[in-house]
C-alpha positions as CSV (number, residue, x, y, z in Angstrom):
1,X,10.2,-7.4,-11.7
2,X,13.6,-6.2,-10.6
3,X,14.0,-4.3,-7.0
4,X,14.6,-1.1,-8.9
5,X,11.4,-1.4,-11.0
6,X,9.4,-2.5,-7.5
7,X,10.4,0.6,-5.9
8,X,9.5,3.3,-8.7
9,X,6.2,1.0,-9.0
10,X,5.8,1.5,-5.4
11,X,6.3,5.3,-5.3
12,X,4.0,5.6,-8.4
13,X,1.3,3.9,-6.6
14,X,2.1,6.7,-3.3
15,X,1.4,9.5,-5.4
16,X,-1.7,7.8,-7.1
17,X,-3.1,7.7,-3.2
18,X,-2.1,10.8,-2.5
19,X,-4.5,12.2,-5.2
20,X,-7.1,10.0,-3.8
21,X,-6.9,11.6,-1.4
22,X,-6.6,15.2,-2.5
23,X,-10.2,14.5,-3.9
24,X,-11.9,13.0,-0.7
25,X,-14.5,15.3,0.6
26,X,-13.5,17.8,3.4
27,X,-16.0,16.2,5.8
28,X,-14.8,14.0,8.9
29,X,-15.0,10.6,7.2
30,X,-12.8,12.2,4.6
31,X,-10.5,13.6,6.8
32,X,-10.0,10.2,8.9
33,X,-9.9,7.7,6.1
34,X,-7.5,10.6,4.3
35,X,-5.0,10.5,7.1
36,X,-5.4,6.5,7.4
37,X,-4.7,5.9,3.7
38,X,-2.0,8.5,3.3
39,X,-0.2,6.6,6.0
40,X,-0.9,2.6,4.6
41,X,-0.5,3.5,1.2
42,X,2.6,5.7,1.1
43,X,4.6,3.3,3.7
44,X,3.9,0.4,1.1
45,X,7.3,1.9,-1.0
46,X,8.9,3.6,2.1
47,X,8.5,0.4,3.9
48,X,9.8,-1.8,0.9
49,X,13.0,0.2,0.5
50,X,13.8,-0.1,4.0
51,X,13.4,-3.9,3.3
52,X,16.0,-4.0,0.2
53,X,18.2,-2.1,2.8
54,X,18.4,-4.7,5.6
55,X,21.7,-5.9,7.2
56,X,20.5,-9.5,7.9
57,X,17.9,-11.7,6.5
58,X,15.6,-11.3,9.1
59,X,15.6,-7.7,9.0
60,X,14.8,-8.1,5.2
61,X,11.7,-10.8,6.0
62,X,10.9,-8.4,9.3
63,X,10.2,-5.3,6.7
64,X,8.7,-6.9,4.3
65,X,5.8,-8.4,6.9
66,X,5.3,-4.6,7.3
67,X,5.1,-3.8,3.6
68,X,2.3,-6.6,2.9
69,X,0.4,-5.8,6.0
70,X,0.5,-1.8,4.8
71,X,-0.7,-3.1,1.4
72,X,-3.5,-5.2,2.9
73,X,-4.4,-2.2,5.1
74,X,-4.3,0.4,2.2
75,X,-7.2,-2.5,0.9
76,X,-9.4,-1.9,3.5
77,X,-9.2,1.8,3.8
78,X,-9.8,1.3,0.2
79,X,-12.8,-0.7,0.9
80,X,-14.6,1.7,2.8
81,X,-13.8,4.9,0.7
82,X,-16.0,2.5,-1.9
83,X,-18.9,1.0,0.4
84,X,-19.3,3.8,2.5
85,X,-19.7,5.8,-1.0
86,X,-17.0,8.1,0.3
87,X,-16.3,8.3,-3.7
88,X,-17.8,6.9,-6.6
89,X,-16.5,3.8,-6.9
90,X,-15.2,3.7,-10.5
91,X,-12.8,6.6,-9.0
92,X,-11.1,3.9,-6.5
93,X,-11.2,0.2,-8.5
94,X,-7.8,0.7,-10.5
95,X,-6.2,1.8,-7.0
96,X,-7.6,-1.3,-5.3
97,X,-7.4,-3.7,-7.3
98,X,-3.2,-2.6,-7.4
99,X,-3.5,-2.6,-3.7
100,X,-4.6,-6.0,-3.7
101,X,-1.9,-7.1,-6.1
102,X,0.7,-5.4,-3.7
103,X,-0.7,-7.6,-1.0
104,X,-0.4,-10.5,-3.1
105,X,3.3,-10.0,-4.4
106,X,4.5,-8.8,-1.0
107,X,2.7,-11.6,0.8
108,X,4.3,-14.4,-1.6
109,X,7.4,-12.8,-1.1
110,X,7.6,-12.8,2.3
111,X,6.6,-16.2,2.0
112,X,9.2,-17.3,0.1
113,X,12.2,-15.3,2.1
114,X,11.3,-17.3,4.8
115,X,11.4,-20.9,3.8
116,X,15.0,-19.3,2.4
């Protein structure tokens, strides 16, 4: 997958959060794990631009730490939307499971910029 292609996968995936979210309930759990998920989830392509970006090799390896932690985070916010039966779960699988495939490209990624 090219950069280009990673970062309109990337924002697709935001706006598939953000309707996640649109459709949490308007209680306090929903409200908290909104706000936490809008964060993790949208900074996964914000943070991953900012990574094609960098002026030095570390700054590239630097960002992309941060994208596969965001990723890894959107998983666990992702987690508990489902087994705190914030939503049904068949409403959140397709999102996590992608959430956990972000983890795992960013991660081997990251992994291999550095031993570059």
């Amino acid at each position: 997958m090219t950069r280009e292609e990673l970062k309109l996968r990337t924002k697709q995936f935001a706006l598939r959060v953000m309707k996640l979210v649109d459709a949490l309930p308007a209680n306090t759990k929903g409200r908290v794990l909104g706000s936490q998920i809008m964060r993790s989830g949208t900074s996964i392509g914000a943070n991953y631009r900012a990574a094609c970006r960098g002026r030095s090799r570390a700054e590239f390896v630097a960002k992309l730490g941060t994208v596969a932690e965001e990723a890894d985070e959107t998983c666990y916010w992702l987690e508990l939307i489902m087994e705190g039966n914030v939503l049904k779960k068949r409403l959140v699988e397709s999102l996590y499971k992608e959430a956990g495939e972000w983890t795992a490209i960013f991660t081997a990624s990251l992994n291999s910029a550095r031993r570059s």
